[in-house]
Z-matrix of the N, CA and C atoms (Angstrom, degrees):
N
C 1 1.449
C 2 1.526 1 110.94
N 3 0.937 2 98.40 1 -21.04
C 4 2.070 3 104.21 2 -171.71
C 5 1.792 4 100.54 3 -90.46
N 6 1.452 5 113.52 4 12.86
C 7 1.702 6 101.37 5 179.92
C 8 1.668 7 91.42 6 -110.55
N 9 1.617 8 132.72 7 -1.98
C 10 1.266 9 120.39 8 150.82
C 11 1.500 10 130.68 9 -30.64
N 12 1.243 11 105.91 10 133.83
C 13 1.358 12 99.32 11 151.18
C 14 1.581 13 131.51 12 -108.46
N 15 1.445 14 119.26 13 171.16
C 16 1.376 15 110.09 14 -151.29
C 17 1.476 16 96.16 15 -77.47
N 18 1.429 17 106.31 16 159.39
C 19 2.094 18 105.15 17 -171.93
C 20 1.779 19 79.08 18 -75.07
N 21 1.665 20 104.46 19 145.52
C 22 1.491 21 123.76 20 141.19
C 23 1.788 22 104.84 21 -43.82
N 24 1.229 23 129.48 22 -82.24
C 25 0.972 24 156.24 23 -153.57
C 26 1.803 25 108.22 24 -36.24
N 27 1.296 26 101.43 25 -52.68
C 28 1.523 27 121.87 26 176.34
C 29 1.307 28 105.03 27 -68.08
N 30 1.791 29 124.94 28 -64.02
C 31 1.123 30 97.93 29 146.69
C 32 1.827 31 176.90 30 50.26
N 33 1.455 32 92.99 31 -99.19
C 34 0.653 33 112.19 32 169.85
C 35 1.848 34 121.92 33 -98.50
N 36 1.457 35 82.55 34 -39.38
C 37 2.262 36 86.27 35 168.63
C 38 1.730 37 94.31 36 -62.72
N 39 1.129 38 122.28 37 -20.43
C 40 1.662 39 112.80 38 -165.73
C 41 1.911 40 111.30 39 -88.89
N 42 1.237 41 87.53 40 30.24
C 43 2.086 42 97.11 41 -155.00
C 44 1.499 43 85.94 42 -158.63
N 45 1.233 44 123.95 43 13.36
C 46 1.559 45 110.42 44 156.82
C 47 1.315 46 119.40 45 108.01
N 48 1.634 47 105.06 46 -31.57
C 49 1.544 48 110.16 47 174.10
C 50 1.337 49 134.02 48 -75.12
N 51 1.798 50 105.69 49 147.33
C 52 1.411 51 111.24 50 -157.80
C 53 1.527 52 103.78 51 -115.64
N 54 1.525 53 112.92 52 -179.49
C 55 1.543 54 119.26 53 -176.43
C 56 1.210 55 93.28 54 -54.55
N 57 1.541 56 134.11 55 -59.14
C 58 1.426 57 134.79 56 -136.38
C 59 1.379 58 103.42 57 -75.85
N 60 1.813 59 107.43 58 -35.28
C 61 1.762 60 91.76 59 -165.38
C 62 2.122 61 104.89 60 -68.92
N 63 1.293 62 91.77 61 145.25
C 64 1.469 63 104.96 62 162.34
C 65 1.285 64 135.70 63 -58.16
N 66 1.147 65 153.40 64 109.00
C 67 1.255 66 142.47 65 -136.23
C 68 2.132 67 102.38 66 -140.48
N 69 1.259 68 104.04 67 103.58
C 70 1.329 69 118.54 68 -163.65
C 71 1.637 70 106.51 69 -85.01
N 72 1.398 71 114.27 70 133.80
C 73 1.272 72 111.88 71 157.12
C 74 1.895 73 102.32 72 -135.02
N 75 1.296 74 119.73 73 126.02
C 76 1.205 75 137.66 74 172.51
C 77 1.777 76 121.43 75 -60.74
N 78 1.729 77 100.26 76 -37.39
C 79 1.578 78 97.97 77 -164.26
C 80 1.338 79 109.34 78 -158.50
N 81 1.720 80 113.94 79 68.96
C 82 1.370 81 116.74 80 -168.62
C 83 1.427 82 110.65 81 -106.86
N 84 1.968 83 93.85 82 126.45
C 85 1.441 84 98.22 83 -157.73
C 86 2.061 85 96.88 84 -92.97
N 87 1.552 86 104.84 85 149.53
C 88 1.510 87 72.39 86 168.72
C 89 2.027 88 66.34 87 -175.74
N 90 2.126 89 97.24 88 155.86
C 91 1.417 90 106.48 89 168.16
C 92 1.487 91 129.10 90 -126.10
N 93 1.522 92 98.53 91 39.72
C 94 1.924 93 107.97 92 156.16
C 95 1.507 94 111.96 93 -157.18
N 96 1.213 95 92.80 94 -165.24
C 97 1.538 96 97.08 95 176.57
C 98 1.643 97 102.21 96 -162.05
N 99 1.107 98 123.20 97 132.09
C 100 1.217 99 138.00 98 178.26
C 101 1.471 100 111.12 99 -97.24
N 102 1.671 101 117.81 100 137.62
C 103 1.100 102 129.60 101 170.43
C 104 1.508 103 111.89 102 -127.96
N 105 1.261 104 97.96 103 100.53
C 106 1.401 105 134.37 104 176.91
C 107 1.570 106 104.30 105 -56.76
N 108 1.173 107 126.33 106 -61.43
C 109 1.491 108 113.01 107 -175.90
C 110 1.804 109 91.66 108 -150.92
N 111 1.591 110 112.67 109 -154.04
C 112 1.335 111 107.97 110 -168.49
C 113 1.837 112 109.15 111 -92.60
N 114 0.901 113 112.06 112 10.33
C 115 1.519 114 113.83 113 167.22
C 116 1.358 115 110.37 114 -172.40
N 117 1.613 116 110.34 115 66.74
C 118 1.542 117 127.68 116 -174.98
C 119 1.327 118 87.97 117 -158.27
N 120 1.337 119 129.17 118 130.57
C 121 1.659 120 130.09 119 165.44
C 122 2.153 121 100.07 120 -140.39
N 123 0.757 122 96.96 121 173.66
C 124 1.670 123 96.38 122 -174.72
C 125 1.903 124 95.95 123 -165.27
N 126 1.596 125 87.91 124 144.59
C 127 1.095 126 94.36 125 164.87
C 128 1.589 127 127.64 126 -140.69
N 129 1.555 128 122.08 127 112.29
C 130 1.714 129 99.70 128 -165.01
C 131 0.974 130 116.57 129 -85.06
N 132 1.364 131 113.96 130 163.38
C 133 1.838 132 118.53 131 177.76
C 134 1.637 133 102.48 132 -150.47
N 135 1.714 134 111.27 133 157.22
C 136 1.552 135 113.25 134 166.55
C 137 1.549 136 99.83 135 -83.48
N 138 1.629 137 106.28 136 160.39
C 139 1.030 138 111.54 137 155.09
C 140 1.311 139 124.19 138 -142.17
N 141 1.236 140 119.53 139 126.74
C 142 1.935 141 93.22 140 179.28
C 143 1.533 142 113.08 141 -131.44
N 144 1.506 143 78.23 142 151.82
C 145 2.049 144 92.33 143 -176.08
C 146 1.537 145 87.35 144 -147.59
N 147 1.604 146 82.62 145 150.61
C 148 1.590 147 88.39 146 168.20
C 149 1.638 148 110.27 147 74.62
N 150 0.805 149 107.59 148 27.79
C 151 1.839 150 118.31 149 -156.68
C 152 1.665 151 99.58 150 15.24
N 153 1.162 152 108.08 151 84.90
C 154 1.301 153 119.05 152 155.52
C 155 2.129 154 102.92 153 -156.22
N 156 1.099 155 98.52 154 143.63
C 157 1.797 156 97.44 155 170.85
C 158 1.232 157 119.25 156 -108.74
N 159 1.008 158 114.41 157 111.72
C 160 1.246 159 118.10 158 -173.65
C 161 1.808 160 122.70 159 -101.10
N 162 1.282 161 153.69 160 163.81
C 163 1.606 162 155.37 161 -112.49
C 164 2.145 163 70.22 162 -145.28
N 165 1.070 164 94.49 163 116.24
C 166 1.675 165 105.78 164 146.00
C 167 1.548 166 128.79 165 -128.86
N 168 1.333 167 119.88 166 121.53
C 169 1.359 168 138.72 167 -172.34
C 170 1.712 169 85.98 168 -71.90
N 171 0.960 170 106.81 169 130.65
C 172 1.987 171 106.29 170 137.79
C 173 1.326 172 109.94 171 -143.14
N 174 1.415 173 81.65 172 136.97
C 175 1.811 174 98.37 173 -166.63
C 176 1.679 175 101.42 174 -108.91
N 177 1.307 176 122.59 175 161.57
C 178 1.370 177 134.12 176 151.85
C 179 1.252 178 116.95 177 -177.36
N 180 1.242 179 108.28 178 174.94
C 181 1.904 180 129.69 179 -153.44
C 182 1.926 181 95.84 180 -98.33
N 183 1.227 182 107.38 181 166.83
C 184 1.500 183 115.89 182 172.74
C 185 0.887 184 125.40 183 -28.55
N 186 1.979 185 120.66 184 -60.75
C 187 0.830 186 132.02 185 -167.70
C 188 2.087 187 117.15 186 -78.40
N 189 0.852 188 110.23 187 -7.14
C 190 1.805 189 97.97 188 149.52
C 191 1.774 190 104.46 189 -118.46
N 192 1.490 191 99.16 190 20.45
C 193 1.906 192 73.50 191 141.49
C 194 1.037 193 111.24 192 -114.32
N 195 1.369 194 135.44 193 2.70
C 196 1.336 195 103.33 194 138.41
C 197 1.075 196 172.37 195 -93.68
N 198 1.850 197 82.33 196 12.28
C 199 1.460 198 110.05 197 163.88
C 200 1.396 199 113.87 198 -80.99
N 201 1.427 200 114.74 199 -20.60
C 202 1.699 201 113.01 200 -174.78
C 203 1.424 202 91.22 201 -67.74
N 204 1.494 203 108.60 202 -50.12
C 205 1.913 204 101.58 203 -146.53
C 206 1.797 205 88.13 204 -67.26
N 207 1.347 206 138.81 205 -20.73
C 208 1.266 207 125.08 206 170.01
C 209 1.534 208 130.34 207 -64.61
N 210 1.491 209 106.64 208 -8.79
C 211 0.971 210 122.83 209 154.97
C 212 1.778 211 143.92 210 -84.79
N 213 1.626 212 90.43 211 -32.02
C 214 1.414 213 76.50 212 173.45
C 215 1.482 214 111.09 213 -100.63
N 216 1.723 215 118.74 214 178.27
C 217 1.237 216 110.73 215 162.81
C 218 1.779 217 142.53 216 -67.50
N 219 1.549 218 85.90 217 144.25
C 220 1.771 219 115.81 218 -157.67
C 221 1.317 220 94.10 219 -20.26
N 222 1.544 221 124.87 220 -70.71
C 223 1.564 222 121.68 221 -154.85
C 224 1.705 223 99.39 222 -66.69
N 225 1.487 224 129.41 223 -9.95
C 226 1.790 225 122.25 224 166.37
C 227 1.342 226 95.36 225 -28.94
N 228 2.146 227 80.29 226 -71.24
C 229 1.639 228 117.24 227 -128.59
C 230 1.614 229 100.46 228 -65.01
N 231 1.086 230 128.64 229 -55.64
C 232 1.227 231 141.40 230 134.63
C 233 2.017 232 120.91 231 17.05
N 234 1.517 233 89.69 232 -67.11
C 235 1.141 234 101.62 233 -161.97
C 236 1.730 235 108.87 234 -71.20
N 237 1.807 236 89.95 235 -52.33
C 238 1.391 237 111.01 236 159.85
C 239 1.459 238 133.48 237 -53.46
N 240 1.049 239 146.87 238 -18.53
C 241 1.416 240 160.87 239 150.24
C 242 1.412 241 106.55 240 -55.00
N 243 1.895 242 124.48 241 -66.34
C 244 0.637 243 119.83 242 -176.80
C 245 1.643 244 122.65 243 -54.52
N 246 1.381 245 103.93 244 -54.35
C 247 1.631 246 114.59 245 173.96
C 248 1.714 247 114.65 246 -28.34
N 249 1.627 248 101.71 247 -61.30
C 250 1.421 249 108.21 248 -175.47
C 251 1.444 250 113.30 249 -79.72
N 252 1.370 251 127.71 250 -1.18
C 253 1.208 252 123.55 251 156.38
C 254 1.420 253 120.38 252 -53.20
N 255 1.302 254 109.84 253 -37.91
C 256 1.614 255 106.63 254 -165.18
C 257 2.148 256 104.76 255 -103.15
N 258 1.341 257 112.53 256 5.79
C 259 1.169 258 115.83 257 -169.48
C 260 1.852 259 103.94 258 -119.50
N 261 1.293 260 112.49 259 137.08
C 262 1.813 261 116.53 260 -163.86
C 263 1.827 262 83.68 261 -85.49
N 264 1.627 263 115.02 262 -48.76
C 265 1.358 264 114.02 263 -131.07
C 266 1.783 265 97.88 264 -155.00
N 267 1.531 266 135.05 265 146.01
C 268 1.146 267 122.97 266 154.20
C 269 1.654 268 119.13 267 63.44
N 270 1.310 269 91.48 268 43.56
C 271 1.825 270 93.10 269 172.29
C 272 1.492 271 109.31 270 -153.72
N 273 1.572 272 107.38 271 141.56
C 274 1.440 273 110.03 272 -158.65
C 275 1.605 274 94.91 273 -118.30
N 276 1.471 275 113.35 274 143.00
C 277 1.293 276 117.15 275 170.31
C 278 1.399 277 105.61 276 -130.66
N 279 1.996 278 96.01 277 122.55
C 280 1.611 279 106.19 278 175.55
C 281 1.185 280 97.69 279 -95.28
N 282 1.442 281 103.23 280 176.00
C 283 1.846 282 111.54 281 -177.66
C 284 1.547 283 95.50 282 -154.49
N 285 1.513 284 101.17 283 156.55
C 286 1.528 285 96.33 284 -172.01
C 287 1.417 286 100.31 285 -94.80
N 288 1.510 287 107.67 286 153.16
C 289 1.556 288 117.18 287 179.58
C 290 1.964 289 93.18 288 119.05
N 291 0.936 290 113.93 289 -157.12
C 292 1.588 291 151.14 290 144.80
C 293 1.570 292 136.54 291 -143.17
N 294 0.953 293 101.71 292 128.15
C 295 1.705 294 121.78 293 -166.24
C 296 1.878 295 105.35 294 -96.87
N 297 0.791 296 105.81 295 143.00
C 298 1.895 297 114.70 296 -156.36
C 299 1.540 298 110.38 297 -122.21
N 300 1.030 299 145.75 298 98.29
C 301 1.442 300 131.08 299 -174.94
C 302 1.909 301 108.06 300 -117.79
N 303 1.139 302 125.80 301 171.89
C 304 1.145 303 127.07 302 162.77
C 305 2.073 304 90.21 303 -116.45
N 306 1.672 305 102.35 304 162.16
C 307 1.016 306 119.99 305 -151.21
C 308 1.724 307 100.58 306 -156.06
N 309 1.303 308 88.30 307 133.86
C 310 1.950 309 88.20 308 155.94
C 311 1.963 310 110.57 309 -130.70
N 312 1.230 311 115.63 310 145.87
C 313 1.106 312 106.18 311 -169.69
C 314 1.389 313 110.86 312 -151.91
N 315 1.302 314 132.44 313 154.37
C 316 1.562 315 139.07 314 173.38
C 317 1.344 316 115.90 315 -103.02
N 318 1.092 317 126.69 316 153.36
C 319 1.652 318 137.96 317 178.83
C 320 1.628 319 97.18 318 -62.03
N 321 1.483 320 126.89 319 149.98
C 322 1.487 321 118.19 320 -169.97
C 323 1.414 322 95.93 321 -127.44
N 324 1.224 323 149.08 322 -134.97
C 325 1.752 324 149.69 323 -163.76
C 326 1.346 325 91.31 324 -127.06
N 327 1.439 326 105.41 325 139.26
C 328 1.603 327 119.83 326 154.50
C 329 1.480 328 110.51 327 -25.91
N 330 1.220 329 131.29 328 134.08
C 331 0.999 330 153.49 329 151.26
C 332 1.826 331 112.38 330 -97.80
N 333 1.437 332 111.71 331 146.21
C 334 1.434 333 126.49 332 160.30
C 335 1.269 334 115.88 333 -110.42
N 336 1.507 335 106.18 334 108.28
C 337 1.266 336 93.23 335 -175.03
C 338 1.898 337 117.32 336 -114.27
N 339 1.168 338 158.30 337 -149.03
C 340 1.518 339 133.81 338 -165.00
C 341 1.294 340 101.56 339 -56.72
N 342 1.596 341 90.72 340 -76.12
C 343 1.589 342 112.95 341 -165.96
C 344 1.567 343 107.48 342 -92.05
N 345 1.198 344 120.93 343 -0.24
C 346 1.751 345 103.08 344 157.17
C 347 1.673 346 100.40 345 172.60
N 348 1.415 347 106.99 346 173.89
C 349 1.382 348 116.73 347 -168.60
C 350 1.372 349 134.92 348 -95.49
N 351 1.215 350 131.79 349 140.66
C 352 1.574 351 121.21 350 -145.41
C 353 1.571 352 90.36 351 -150.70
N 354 1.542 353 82.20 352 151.88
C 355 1.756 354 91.21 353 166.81
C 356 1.477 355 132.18 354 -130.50
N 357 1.207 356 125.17 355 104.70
C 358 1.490 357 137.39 356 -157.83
C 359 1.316 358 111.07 357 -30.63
N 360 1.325 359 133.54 358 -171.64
C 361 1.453 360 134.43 359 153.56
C 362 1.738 361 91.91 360 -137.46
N 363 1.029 362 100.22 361 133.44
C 364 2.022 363 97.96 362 -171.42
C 365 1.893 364 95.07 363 -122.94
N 366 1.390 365 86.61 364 120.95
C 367 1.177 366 107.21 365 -178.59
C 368 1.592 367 125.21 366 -71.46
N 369 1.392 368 119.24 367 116.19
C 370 1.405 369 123.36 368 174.56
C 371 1.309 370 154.75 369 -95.65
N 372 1.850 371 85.91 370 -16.57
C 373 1.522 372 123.86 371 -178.68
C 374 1.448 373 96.09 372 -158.67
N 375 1.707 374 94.39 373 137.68
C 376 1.516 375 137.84 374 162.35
C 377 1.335 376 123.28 375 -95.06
N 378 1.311 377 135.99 376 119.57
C 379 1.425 378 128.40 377 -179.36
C 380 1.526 379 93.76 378 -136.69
């Protein structure tokens, strides 16, 4: 439990920030995407500020994955579609390379998660 890293998410509610403010990332590198259930997908990434790295969740619904998978390249999107075609809930598809997106996103609700509690960033915009 002590090789965690601290949630972004908490974080950031712990520094003042709220659902409403917008929360920008320009160039987030990362190589899967998890689909949590049938309109829940997540994707983790490090992040660090402050020289510390911190575990960021980003979560979102169908509809910007299919703006993500329009974003990345064909053989991803491809690969990824197919994968989650055949999966209801709880299956992650890596792909080789890394895929890069810019993003805007809001703070999402406490989560409980095994060993401790985190707070999503739920994605709203794709660039």
């Amino acid at each position: 439990m002590s090789n965690f890293k601290p949630d972004y998410g908490l974080y950031l509610k712990s520094n003042g920030y709220s659902n409403s403010i917008d929360i920008h990332f320009y160039a987030i590198k990362f190589d899967h995407i998890c689909k949590v259930n049938n309109d829940l997908y997540s994707i983790m990434v490090n992040k660090e500020e402050n020289n510390q790295e911190y575990a960021v969740s980003l979560d979102f619904d169908n509809s910007i994955l299919g703006r993500l998978l329009e974003k990345l390249p064909i053989s991803i999107s491809k690969k990824v579609s197919n994968e989650f075609s055949k999966f209801d809930f709880n299956y992650t598809v890596e792909f080789e390379g890394i895929a890069q997106i810019g993003l805007v996103a809001n703070l999402g609700e406490l989560q409980k998660g095994q060993y401790e509690g985190f707070i999503p960033l739920v994605i709203k915009e794709i660039s």
